[in-house]
N, C-alpha and C positions, 0 to 999 in steps of 0.2 A: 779559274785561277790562272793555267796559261795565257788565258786571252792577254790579260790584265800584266801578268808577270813578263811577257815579250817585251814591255815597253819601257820595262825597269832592270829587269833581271833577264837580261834572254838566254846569257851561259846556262844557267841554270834548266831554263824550258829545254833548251836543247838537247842538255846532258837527261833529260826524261824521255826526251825522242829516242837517242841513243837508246838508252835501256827500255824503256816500254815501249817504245815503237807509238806513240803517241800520236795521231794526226786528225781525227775524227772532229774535236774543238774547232778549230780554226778552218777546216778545210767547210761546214757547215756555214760558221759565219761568215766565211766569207762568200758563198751561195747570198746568203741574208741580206748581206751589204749591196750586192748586186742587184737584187730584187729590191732594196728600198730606196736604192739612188731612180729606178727605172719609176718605183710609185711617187718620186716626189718627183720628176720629170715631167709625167705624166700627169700632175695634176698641178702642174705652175706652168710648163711650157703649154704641154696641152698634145693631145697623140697626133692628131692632122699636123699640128704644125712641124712636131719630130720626122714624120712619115715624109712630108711635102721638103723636107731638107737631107732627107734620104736619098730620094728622087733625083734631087736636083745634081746630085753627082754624076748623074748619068745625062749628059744635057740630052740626048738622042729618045729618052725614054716618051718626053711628049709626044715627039715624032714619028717616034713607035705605035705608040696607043692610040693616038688621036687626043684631043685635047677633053674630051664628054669623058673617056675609059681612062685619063688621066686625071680629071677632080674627082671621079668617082672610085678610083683606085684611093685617093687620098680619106677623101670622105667616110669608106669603107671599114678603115684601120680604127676607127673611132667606138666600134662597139665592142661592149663588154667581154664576149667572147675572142677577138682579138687584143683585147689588152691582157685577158687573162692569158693568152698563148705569147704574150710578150712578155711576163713574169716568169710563166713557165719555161722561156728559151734564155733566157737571162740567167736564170739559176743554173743551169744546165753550161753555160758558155763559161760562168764563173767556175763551175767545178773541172770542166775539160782543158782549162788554163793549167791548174793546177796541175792535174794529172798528167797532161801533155809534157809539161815542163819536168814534175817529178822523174816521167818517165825518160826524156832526154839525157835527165841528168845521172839518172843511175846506170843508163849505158853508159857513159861519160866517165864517171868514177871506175864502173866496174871494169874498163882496158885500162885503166890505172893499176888494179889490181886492189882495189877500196874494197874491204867488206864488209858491203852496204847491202842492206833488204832495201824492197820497197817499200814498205810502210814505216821505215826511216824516213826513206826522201822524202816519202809524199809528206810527212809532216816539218821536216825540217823545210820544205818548199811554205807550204802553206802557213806557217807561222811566219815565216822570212816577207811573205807579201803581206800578212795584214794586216801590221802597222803603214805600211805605206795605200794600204786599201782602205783604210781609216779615213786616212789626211784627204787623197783624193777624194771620197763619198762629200768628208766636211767641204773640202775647199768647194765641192761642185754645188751643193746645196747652197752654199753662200752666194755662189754667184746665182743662182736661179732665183735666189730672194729678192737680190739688193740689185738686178737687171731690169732697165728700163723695159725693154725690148725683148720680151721674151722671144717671139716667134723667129727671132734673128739669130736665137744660141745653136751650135752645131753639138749635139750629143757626143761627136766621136772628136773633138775635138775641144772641150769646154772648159779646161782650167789651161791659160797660157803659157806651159811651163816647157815647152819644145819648140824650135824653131822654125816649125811647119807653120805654125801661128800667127805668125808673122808674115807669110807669104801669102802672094794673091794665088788662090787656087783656078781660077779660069787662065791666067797667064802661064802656070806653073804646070812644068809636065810633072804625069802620073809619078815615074819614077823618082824624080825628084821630090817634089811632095812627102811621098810613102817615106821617102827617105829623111826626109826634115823632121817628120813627125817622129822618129824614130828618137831622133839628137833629142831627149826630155829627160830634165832633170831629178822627176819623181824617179824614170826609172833604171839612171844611173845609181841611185839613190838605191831601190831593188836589187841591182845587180852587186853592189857593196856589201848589202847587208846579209842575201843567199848565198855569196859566199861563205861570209861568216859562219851560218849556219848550219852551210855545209862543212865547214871542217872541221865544226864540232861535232858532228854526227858522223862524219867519215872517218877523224880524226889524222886528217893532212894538215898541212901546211894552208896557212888561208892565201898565202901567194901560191901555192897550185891550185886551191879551189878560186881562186879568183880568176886567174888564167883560164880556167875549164869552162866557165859561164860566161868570160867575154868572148870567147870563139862560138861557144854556143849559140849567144845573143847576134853575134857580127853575123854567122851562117843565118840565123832567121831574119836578118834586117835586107841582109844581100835579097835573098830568095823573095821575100816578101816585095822588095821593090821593086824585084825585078817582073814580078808578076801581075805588078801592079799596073807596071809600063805597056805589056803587053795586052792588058783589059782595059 
């Protein structure tokens, strides 16, 4: 019923967070959503060719391996046993989003003086992202259908909705890059609407919870970039 009612009603999902502590729904589908954007990847793109555009970010990794221990690194990632350990870390990455973030954000609130549990946040988080985990899953699916060029899609970068997108990445420093990709409109879009939901669960002011999650977002865009330049 929450799944469903986020996209219509969400005062209301929230105001259930608030009082039931609510988070189990959504924080599952959204696990789900991650595992079935990776199964329809993986059988339109194709695993070598996701794996060989993994690589390729590291242009040094050839030259590492040898060029024999680098098809066969590629080649490798193709069986059964390694796709099922790529569903298994998918779900696992989608749930530690969550958690990560819920938990950021209840320290956050909590030197506010908010009193919040965490199995508020974690669902006022996880409901907050998966109307926008939706649209992403849809919009990526579509482009993996209606793409010429499958072996050309870059998984961590597939729906053009950020300004990293637009840039040449062999031209383009790390940090800079890390940092384009950041400027995306899906999840400006995220950070507008967890607010929201945070201050119906917190029960502030949504310009202090708004304020609380762009400082949030800005320290993990800085730190990410920045550690992006130095690798």
């Amino acid at each position: 019923m929450g799944l469903l009612q986020i996209f219509y009603e969400p005062a209301k999902v929230f105001e259930r967070v608030r009082e039931k502590k609510e988070w189990l729904p959504p924080f599952i589908a959204s696990m789900v959503l991650v595992v079935l954007l990776m199964f329809v990847a993986i059988n339109t793109i194709g695993m070598e060719a996701i794996t060989r555009k993994q690589m390729e970010r590291n242009p040094r990794a050839e030259e590492m391996m040898g060029k024999e221990k680098y098809e066969e690194a590629i080649r490798g990632s193709n069986t059964p046993a390694r796709k099922a350990m790529t569903f298994v870390f998918a779900a696992i990455a989608g749930g530690m989003v969550i958690l990560v973030v819920s938990a950021a954000m209840l320290a956050l609130f909590a030197m506010t003086g908010a009193a919040v549990k965490f199995p508020q946040m974690l669902g006022a988080t996880a409901y907050s992202m998966f109307p926008f985990q939706v649209l992403l899953v849809l919009m990526s699916v579509l482009i993996m259908i209606v793409a010429t060029d499958k072996a050309d899609l870059d998984m961590q970068n597939l729906v053009a909705t950020n300004v990293g997108a637009y840039l040449n990445r062999a031209t383009t420093s790390k940090f800079l890059m890390s940092f384009a990709t950041s400027m995306d409109l899906i999840s400006f879009g995220q950070i507008a609407f967890l607010a929201y939901g945070l201050s119906k669960v917190t029960l502030t002011s949504y310009t202090k919870s708004l304020m609380l999650v762009i400082v949030s977002w800005a320290v993990y865009v800085i730190v990410k970039s920045g550690l992006s330049g130095l690798f």
